[in-house]
Structures are given as C-alpha cells and as structure tokens.
C-alpha positions in Angstrom: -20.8 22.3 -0.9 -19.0 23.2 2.4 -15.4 22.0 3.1 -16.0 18.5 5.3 -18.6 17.4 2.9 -16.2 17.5 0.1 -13.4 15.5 1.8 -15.6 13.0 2.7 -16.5 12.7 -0.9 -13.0 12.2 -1.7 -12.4 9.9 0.2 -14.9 7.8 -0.8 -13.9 8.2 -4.8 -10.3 7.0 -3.9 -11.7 4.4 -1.1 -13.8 3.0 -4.6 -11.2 2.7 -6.6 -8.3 1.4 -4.5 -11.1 -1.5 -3.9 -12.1 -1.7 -7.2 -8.1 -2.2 -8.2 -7.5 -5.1 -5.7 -10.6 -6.8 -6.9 -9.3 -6.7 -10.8 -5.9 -7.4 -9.3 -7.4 -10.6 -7.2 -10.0 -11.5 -9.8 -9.5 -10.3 -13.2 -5.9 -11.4 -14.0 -6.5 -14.9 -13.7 -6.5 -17.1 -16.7 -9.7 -18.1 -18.2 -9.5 -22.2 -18.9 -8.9 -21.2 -22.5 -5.5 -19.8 -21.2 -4.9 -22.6 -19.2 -0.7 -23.5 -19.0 0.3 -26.2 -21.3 2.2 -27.4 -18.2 3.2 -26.5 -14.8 6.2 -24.6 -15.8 3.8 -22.5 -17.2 3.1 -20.6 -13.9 5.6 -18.7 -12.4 3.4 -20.6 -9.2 5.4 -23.4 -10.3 8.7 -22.5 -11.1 11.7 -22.0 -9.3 11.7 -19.2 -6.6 8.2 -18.5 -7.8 6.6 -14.5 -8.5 4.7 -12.2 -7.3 3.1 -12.2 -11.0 1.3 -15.3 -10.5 -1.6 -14.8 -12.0 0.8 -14.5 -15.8 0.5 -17.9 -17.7 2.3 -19.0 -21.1 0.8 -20.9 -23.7 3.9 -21.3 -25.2 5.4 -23.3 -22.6 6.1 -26.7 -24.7 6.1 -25.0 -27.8 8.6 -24.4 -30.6 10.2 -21.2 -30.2 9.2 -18.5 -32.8 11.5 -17.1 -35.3 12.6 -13.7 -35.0 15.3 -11.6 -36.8 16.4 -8.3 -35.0 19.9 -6.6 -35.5 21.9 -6.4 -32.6 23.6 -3.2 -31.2 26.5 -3.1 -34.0 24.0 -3.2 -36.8 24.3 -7.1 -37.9 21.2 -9.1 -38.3 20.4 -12.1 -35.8 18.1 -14.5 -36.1 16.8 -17.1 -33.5 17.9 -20.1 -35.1 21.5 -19.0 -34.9 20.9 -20.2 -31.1 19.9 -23.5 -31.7 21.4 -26.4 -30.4 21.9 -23.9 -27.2 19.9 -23.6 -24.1 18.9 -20.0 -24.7 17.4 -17.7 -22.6 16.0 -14.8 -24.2 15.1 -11.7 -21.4 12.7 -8.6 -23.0 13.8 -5.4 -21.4 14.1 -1.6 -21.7 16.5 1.3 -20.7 14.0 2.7 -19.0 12.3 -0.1 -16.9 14.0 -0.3 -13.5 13.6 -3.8 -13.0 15.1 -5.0 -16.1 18.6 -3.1 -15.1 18.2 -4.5 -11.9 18.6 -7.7 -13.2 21.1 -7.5 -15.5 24.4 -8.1 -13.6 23.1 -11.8 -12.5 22.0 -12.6 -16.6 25.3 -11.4 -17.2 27.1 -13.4 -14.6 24.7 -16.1 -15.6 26.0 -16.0 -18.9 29.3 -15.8 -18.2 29.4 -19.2 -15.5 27.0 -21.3 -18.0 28.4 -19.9 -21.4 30.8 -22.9 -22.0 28.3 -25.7 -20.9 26.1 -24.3 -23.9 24.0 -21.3 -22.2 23.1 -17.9 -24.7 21.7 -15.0 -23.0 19.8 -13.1 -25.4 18.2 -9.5 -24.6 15.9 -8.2 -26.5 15.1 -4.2 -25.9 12.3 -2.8 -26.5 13.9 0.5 -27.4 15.7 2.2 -30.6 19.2 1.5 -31.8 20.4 4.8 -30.0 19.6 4.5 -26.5 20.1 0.9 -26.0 23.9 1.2 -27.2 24.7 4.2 -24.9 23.1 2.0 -22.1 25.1 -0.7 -22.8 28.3 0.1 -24.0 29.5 1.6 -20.7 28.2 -1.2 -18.4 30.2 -4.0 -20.4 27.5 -6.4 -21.2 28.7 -9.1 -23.5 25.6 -11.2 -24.1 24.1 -10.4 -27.4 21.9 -7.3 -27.4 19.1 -7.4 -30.1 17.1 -3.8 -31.2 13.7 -4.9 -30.9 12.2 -0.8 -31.1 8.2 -2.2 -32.0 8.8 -5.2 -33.2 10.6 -6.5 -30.5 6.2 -6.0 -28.8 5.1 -8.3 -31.1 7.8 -10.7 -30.7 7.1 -10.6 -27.0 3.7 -11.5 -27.3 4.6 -14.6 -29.8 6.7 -15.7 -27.1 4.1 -15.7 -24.5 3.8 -12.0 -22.9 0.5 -11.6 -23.2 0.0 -8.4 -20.9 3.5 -6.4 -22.1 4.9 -7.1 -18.9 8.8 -5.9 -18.5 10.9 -8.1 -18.2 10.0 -10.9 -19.3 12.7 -14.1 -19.8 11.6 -17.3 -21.8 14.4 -20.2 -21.2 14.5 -22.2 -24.3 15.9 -25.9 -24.4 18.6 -27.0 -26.9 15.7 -28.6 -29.1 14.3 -25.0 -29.3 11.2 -26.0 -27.2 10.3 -23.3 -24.5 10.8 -25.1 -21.0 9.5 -21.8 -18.8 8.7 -18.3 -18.9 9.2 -15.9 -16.2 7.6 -12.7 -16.0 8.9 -10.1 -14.1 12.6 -9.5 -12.2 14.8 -12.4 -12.0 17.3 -13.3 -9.5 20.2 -15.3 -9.8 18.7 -18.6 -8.2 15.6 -18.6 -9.8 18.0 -18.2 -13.6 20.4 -21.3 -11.9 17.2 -23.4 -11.4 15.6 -23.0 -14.7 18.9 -23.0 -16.4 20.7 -25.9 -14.7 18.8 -29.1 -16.0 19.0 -28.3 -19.4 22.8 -27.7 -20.1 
C-alpha cells in the first residue's frame, strides 16, 4: 500500500472515531426515564452556576443520606451521622485528579466562612492512608479528611456517582436529606448557592 493511500486511511479511522465519540458524548450519556431526577436539583442543568456535565443525574436527590464509616487521616473512625443536624457537604476527590485540588481552597474557605452558621465540609479520597496525609498535611486543610482507598467507590456510587466521575460534592441538609449533587469542579459561587439556603 503506497504512502498517500495509507494516510488517507488514517485519517478516516481517527475521522470515525472522533465522530463516533461526540455521538456517545451527545447521545449516550443521557438518562434513560428510569434515571429520571427525583427533582430539579437533580441536574447540574438546574443548579446553581450549572456544568458542563449535564448529562449526570442523581437519584438520590431527596433521599436520606447513606451511612458510611471511613477513618480520617489520623486514624479515628467517622461515621456520617456524626454530621447530623449539620448542613454537610461531602466532596469525593483524589491526589491525583487535577480538578479536585483545584477546588479545594474555595471548600476550604467555604468551610471556614459557613463553619459557625452549621456548615461541615467532608472529603472523602479515593486514595490510601499514605498519600492522602502527605497531600494534605502541608496545604493546611482543616475540614475533615476521610480514607475512602475502595470503599470510598462504593460509597460514591450510594451517594449518587453513577459514572465514577471526580469530584463529585453531594450538599446534605441538616435533616440528612440530599438537597443537590454536583458533579465535577466546583467554584466558590456555585458552593455559596447551594450552601446558603440551608444554614
């Protein structure tokens, strides 16, 4: 097969799949009715600030929160009732997902504005013991900071993060009903609105 011929080819290949992957992108991460959002703060569509992950939906929005029990980074157990009776918002991340560092100084300064009107901030990593404390300790975060390794997966999923996306922040009313979930980087607005109406 002579030279031309065989870019052509190529081209074609990657011309196929980069169509292919805007048509699953378009068509095949939308919710079937089945997944449809218990309400419209189900859809980052709907909430504050919106995302570009809009077609993510939550079944858990309205819900009771699930029970989890993780240790945090010096080793003592925590369990999610501890944080009831708190507006909590509970952010999955990982050392090594850009985003999720990106948006830690506003969950922090989130925490730190809201704390005594009743706010937790509660990160969950997706990581082991040993790299999440030699993340954290030099940056000074002072929001709990559970271990979640595997488990913190499965507890992901329970709370509505059906396609593993990182990070992912549930905001969880002082009655321990999930009012919103946001997939994706969150900015400081978008954690104000969500936050806000519930302390």
């Amino acid at each position: 097969m002579n030279q031309p011929l065989k870019i052509v080819l190529l081209l074609g290949v990657a011309a196929l799949g980069l169509g292919a992957g805007i048509a699953w992108q378009h068509y095949g991460a939308r919710p079937t009715p089945d997944e449809a959002p218990a309400s419209p703060a189900a859809t980052p569509d709907t909430a504050p600030g919106g995302s570009a992950r809009a077609g993510i939906t939550s079944q858990m929005v309205g819900r009771p929160r699930p029970d989890y029990a993780l240790v945090d980074i010096a080793g003592k157990e925590r369990r999610a009732a501890e944080f009831d009776g708190r507006v909590v918002m509970v952010n999955f991340w990982a050392t090594w997902c850009p985003p999720c560092v990106r948006e830690m100084p506003a969950l922090e300064e989130l925490y730190e504005t809201y704390r005594e009107r009743g706010l937790v901030v509660v990160g969950i990593a997706l990581d082991n013991r040993e790299d999440v404390v030699d993340f954290v300790d030099p940056i000074g975060i002072e929001y709990p900071i559970l271990v979640g390794e595997e488990d913190g997966i499965d507890i992901s999923r329970d709370y509505g993060n059906r396609l593993g996306v990182l990070p992912f922040t549930v905001i969880i009313d002082r009655d321990g009903v999930i009012r919103h979930v946001h997939p994706g980087e969150i900015s400081m607005e978008q954690a104000k609105a969500y936050v806000e109406p519930l302390l």
